[in-house]
C-alpha positions as CSV (number, residue, x, y, z in Angstrom):
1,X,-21.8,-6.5,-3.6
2,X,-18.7,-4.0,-3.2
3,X,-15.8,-3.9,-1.9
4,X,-13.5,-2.1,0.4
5,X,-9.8,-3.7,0.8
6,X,-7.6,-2.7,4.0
7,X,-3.4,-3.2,3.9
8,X,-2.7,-4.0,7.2
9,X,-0.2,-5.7,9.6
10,X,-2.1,-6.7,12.5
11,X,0.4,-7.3,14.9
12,X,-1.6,-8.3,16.6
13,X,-4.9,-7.5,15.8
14,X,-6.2,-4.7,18.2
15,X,-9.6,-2.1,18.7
16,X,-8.0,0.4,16.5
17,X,-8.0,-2.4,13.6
18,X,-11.5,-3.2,14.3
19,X,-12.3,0.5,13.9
20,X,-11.0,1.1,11.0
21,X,-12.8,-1.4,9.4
22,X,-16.3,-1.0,11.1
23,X,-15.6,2.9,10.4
24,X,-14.8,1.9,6.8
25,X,-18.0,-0.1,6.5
26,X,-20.1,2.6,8.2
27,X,-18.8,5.1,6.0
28,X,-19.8,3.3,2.8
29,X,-23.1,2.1,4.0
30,X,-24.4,5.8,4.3
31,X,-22.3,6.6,0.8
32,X,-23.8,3.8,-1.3
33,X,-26.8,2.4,0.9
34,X,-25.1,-1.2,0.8
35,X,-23.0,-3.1,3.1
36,X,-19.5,-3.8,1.9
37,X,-17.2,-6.8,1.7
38,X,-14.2,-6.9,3.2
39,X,-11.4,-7.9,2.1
40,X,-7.7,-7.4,3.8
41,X,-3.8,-8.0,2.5
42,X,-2.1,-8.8,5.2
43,X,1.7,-9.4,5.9
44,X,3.1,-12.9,6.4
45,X,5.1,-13.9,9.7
46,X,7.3,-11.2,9.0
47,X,6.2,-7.3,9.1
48,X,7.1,-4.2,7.3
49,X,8.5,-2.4,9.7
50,X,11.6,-5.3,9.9
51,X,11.1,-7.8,12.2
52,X,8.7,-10.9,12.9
53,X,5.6,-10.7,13.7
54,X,4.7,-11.4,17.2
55,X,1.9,-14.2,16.1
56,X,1.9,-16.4,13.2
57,X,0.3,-15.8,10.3
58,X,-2.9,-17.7,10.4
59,X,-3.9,-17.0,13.9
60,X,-3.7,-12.6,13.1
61,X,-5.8,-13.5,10.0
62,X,-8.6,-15.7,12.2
63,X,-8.9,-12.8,14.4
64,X,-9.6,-10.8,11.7
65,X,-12.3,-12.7,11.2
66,X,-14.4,-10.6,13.5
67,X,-14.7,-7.7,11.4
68,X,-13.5,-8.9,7.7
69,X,-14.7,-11.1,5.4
70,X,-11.3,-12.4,3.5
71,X,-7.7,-12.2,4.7
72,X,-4.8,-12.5,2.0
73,X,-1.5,-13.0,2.8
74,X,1.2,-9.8,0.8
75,X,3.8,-12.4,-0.5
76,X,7.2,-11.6,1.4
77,X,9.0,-10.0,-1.2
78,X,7.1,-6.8,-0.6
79,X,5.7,-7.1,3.3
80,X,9.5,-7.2,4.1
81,X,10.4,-3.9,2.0
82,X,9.5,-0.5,2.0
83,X,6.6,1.2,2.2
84,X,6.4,1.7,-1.5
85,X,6.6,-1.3,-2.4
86,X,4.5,-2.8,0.5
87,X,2.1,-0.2,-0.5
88,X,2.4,-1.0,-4.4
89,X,1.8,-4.3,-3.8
90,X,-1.3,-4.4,-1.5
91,X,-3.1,-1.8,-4.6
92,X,-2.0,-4.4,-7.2
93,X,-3.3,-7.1,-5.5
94,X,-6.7,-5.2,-4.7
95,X,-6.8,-3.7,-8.3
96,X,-6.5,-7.3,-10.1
97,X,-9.5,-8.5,-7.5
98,X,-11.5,-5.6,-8.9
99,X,-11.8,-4.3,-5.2
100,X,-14.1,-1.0,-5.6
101,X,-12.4,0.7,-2.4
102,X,-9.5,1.1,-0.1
103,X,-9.8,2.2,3.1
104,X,-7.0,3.4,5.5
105,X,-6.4,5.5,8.7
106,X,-4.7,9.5,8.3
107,X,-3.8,11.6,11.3
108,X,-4.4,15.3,11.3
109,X,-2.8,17.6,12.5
110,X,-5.3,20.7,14.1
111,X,-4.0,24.0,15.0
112,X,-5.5,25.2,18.3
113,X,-8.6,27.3,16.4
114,X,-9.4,24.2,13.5
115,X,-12.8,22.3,13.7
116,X,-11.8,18.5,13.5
117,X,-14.5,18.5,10.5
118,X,-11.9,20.8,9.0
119,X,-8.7,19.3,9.6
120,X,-9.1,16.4,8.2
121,X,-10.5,18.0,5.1
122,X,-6.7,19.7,5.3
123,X,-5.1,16.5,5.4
124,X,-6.9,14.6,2.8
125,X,-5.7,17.6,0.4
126,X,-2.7,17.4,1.4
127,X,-2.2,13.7,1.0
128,X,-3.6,14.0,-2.1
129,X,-1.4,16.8,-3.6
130,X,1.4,15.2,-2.2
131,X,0.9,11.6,-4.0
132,X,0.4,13.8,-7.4
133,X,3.8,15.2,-7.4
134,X,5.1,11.7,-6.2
135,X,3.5,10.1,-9.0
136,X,4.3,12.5,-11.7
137,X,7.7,12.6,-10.4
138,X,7.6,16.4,-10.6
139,X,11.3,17.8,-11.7
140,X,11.8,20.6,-9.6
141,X,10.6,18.4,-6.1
142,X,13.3,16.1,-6.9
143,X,15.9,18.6,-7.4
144,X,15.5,19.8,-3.7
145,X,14.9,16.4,-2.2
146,X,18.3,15.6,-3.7
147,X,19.5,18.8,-1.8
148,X,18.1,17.4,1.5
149,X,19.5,14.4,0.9
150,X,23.0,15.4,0.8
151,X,23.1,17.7,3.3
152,X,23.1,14.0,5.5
153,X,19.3,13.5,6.2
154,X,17.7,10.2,6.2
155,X,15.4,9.5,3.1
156,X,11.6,10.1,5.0
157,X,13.3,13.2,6.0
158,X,14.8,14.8,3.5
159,X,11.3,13.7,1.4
160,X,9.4,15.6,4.0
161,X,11.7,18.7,4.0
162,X,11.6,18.8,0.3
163,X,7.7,18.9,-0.3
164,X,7.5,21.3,2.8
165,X,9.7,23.7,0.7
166,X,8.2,22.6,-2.6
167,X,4.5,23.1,-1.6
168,X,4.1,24.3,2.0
169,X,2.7,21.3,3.2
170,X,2.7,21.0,7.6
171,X,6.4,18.3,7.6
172,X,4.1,16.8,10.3
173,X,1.2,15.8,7.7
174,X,3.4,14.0,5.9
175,X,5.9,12.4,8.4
176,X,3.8,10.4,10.4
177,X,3.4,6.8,9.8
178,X,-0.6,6.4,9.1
179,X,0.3,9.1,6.3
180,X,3.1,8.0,5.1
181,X,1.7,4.9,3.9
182,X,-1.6,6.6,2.7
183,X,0.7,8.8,0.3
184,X,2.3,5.7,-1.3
185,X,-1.4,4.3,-1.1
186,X,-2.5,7.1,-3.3
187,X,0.8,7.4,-5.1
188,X,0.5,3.7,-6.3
189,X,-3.1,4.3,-7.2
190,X,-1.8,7.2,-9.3
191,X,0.8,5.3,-11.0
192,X,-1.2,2.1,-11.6
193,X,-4.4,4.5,-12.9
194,X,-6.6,2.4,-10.5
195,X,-10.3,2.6,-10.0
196,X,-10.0,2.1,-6.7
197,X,-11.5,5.1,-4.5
198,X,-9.6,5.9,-1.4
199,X,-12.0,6.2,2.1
200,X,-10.1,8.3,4.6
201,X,-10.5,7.3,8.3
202,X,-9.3,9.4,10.6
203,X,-6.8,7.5,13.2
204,X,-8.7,6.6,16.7
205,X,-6.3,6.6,19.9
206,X,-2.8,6.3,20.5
207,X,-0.1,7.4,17.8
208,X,1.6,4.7,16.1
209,X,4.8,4.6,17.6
210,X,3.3,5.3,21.6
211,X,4.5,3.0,23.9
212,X,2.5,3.7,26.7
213,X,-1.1,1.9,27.4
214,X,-4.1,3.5,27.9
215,X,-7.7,2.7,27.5
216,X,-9.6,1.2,24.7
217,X,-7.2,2.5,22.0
218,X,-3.4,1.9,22.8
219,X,-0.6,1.2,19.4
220,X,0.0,-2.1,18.5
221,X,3.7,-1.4,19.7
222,X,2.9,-0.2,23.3
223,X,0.5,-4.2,22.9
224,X,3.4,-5.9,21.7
225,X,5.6,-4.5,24.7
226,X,3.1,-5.5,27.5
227,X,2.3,-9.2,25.9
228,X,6.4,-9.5,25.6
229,X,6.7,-8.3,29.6
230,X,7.6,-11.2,32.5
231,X,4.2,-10.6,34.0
232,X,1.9,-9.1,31.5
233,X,-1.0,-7.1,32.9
234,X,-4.2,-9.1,31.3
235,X,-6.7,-6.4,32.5
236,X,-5.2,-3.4,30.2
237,X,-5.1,-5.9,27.4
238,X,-8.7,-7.3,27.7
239,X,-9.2,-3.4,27.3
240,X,-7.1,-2.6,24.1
241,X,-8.3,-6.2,22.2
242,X,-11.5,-7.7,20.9
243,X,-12.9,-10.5,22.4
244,X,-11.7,-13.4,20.6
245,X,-8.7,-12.1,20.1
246,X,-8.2,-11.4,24.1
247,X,-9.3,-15.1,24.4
248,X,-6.2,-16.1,22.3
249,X,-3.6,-14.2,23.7
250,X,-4.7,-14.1,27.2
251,X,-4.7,-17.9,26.8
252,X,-1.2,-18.3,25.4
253,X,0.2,-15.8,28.2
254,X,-1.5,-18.2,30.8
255,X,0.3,-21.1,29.1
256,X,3.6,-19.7,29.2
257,X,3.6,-18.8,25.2
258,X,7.2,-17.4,24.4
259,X,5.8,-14.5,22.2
260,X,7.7,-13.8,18.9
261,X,10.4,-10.6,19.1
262,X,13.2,-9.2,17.1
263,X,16.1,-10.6,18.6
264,X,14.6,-14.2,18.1
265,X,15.9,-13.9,14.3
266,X,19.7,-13.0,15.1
267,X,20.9,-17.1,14.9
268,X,19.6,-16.5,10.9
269,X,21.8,-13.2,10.7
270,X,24.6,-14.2,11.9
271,X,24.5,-17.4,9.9
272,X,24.0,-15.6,6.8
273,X,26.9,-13.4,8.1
274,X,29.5,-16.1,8.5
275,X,28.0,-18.2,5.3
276,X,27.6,-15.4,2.5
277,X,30.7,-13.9,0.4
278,X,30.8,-9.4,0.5
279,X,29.4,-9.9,-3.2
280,X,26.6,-12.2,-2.1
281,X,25.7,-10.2,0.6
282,X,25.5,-6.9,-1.3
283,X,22.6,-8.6,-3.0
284,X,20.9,-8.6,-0.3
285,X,17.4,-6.3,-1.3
286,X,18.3,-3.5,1.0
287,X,22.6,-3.8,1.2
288,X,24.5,-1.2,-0.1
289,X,28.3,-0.8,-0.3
290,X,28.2,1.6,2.9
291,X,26.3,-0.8,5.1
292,X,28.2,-3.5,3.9
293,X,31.1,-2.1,5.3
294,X,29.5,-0.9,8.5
295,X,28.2,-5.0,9.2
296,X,31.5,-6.2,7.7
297,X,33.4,-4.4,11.0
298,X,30.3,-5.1,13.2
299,X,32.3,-6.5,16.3
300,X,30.3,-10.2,16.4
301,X,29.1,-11.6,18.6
302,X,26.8,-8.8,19.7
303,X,23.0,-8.7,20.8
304,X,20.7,-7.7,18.2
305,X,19.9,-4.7,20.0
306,X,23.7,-4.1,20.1
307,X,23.9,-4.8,16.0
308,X,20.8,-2.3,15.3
309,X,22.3,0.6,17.4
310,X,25.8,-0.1,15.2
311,X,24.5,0.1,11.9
312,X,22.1,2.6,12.7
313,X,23.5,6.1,12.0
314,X,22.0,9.7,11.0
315,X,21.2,9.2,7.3
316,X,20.1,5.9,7.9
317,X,16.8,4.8,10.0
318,X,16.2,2.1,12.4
319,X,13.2,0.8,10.7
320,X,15.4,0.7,7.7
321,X,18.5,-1.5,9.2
322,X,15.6,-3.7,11.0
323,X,14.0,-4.4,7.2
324,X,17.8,-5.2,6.1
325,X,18.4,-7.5,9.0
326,X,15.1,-9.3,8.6
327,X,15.9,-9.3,4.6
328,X,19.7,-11.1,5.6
329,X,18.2,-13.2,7.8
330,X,15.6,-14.7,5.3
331,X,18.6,-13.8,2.3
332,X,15.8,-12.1,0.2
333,X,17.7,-10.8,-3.1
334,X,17.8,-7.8,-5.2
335,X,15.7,-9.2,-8.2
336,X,14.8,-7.4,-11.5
337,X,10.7,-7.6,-10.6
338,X,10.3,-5.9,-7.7
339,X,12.5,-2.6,-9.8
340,X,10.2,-2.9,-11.9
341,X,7.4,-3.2,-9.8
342,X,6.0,-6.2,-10.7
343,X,3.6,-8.6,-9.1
344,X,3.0,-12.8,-9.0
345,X,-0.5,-13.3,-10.3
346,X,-1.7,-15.3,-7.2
347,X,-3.4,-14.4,-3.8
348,X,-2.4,-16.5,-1.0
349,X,-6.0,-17.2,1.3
350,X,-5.1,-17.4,4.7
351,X,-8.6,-17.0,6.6
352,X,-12.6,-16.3,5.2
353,X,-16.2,-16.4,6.7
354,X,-17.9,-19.3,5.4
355,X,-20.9,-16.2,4.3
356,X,-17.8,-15.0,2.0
357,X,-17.8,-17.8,-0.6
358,X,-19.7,-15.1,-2.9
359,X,-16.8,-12.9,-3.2
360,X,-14.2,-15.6,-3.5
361,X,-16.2,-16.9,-6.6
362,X,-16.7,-12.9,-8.3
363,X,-13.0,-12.5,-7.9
364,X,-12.3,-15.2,-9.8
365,X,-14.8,-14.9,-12.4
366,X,-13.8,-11.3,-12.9
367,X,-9.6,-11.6,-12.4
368,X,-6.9,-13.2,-13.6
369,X,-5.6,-14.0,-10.2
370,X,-5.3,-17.0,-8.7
371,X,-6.2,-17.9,-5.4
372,X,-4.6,-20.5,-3.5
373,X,-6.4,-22.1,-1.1
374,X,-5.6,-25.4,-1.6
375,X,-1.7,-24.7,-0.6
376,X,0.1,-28.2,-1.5
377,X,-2.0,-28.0,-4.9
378,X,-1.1,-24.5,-6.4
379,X,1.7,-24.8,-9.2
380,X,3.3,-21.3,-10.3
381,X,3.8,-20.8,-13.3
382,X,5.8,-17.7,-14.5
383,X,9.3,-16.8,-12.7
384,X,7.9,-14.1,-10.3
385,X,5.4,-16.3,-9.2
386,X,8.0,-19.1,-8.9
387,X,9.9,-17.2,-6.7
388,X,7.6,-15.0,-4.8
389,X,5.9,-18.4,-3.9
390,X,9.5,-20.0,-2.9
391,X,10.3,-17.2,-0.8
392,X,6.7,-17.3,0.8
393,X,7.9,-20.6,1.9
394,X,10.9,-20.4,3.1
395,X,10.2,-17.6,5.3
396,X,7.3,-20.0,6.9
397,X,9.7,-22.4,7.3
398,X,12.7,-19.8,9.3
399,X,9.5,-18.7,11.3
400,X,8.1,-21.9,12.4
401,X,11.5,-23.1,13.3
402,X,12.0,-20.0,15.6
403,X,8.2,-20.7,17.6
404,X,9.6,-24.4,17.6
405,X,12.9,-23.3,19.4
406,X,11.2,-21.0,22.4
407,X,7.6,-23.3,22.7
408,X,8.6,-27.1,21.2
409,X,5.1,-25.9,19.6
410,X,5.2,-27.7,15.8
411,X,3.2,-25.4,13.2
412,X,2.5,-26.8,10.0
413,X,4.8,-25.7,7.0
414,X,3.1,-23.4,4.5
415,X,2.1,-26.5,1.8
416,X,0.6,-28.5,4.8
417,X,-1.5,-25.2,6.1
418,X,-5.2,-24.6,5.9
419,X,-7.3,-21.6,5.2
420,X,-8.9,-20.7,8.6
421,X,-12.4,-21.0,7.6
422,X,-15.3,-19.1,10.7
């Protein structure tokens, strides 16, 4: 059987997920004439963007369950970081299981006279051109990204700028989100000379960033504020979810569930804050001397809301002081292997149909990675295991004791957990 491996965040599992993944499977069914496995990497309890995730772990992977057949956990060292290395990480992992595909959403962008057919043909050369440069770290590019970025842009920025004036590319085709990550998808395929062959979906519904709700096909973000509201309205949610998945939150919002939010990690900031020396906290994976100072005069106490919109400024993006505030909270290091981009050699199970047991035993008779799915039993053995592992569990640990806090509700830590098994 093949495979086709989605990187994902799932926060919280929504139609456009399901999609992707039926589209995925569709797609590869008329290509090869055979139905694909599925297998998904998936971020921990905290997300890329920088900030918790608004469900645990385990319950996003069960509900994954309704389209996929595996769901692995991307260790925190890389879920929390950018999307290079978030990206770089989830190809790794896939290439070591000998995953035969990757499949992710693109958005196009059609000028008013372009057949849809047509644009996306557009985009997927574009995204393609664009991760060869990138890859090859082409000379003259990087001379004019360094251009843009002292004339005082942030980094996505002056990257788009530069391979606009470098190759011509549409900035729009390469500044949204969905593409973003499908560059440094390609890009890391590139760089590690994977087999993997990409599957471009084209994104279904809302943008990624939308905060407004419609039907059938709304952004997680625009989910996440409704299920965070005093009153959420159930109706437009039983419209943007899949079932099971509606049963579970609709259930928790009839309960009274405190859902998960940014702010809820600001205790763990500000402890780090008031603990940590200037030198310890310019270790900090994404501290530099300039936003050392800027937190150093930050005028605490402040809201976290308050904090953000201090450090934020016009070279420096929200998402990237929200990755730097979940990386303080959690004190996650500057260490030598994720420079060098490397990878522990184990792949944490966090859910799996029963009717997947065929992959699970293929990976391991064709990989070197391990799979943990006994989690109190698994031993790492080399140092970025050791510590990828360590760091795994003490993020489970901050994030149980925040859902303990606002519910009294006791999750297990991550040795006692279970693989979800449907």
């Amino acid at each position: 059987m093949s495979t086709v491996g989605i990187i994902a965040e799932f926060n919280p599992y929504h139609n456009g997920h399901s999609y992707l993944i039926k589209e995925a499977v569709r797609t590869l069914q008329k290509e090869t004439g055979e139905t694909p496995g599925v297998i998904i990497m998936m971020s921990g309890n905290f997300v890329q963007r920088g900030a918790p995730a608004i469900l645990d772990k385990y319950t996003r992977a069960a509900a994954a369950l309704e389209d996929a057949d595996l769901v692995f956990e991307i260790p925190v060292l890389w879920a929390a970081n950018d999307a290079g290395h978030f990206a770089f990480c989830g190809i790794s992992m896939l290439s070591q299981m000998k995953t035969d595909y990757i499949a992710f959403g693109i958005e196009t962008i059609k000028s008013d006279d372009s057949e849809d057919s047509m644009a996306l043909e557009k985009t997927v050369s574009d995204l393609k051109c664009v991760s060869k440069i990138l890859s090859e770290e082409n000379e003259d590019y990087k001379i004019i990204l360094k251009s843009e970025l002292a004339s005082g842009l942030s980094y996505p920025s002056a990257r788009a700028n530069a391979l606009n004036k470098y190759m011509g590319i549409d900035v729009r085709t390469i500044s949204s989100p969905n593409n973003i990550l499908a560059i440094e998808y390609l890009t890391a395929i590139n760089k590690l000379r994977s087999d993997i062959r990409p599957v471009f979906i084209e994104r279904k519904g809302a943008t990624y960033n939308d905060t407004e709700m419609y039907t059938g096909y709304s952004s997680a973000t625009a989910i996440r504020k409704v299920m965070t509201e005093r009153n959420p309205d159930t109706g437009i949610l039983k419209s943007n979810l899949p079932a099971d998945q509606f049963e579970i939150i609709s259930g928790l919002i009839r309960d009274g569930y405190p859902f998960i939010e940014e702010p809820d990690i600001m205790p763990y900031i500000i402890s780090q804050l008031k603990s940590r020396t200037n030198e310890e906290l310019l270790s900090i994976m994404g501290m530099n001397r300039e936003l050392l100072n800027r937190i150093s005069k930050a005028n605490l106490p402040m809201s976290y809301g308050e904090l953000v919109d201090y450090m934020k400024t016009k070279n420096i993006t929200h998402t990237r002081i929200t990755r730097l505030l979940v990386q303080i909270a959690l004190h996650i290091t500057k260490n030598e292997f994720i420079d060098n981009y490397e990878f522990p050699e184990y792949a944490n199970l966090l859910a799996m149909r029963k009717s997947a047991s065929g992959i699970i035993k293929n990976i391991r008779e064709n990989s070197d990675i391990t799979i943990i799915d006994k989690k109190s039993a698994f031993q790492p053995v080399n140092d970025i295991s050791i510590l990828s592992r360590s760091m795994d569990c003490r993020a489970s640990d901050i994030y149980n004791e925040i859902i303990f806090l606002k519910s009294g509700l006791r999750l297990p830590s991550e040795l006692k957990s279970t693989v979800i098994v449907k």
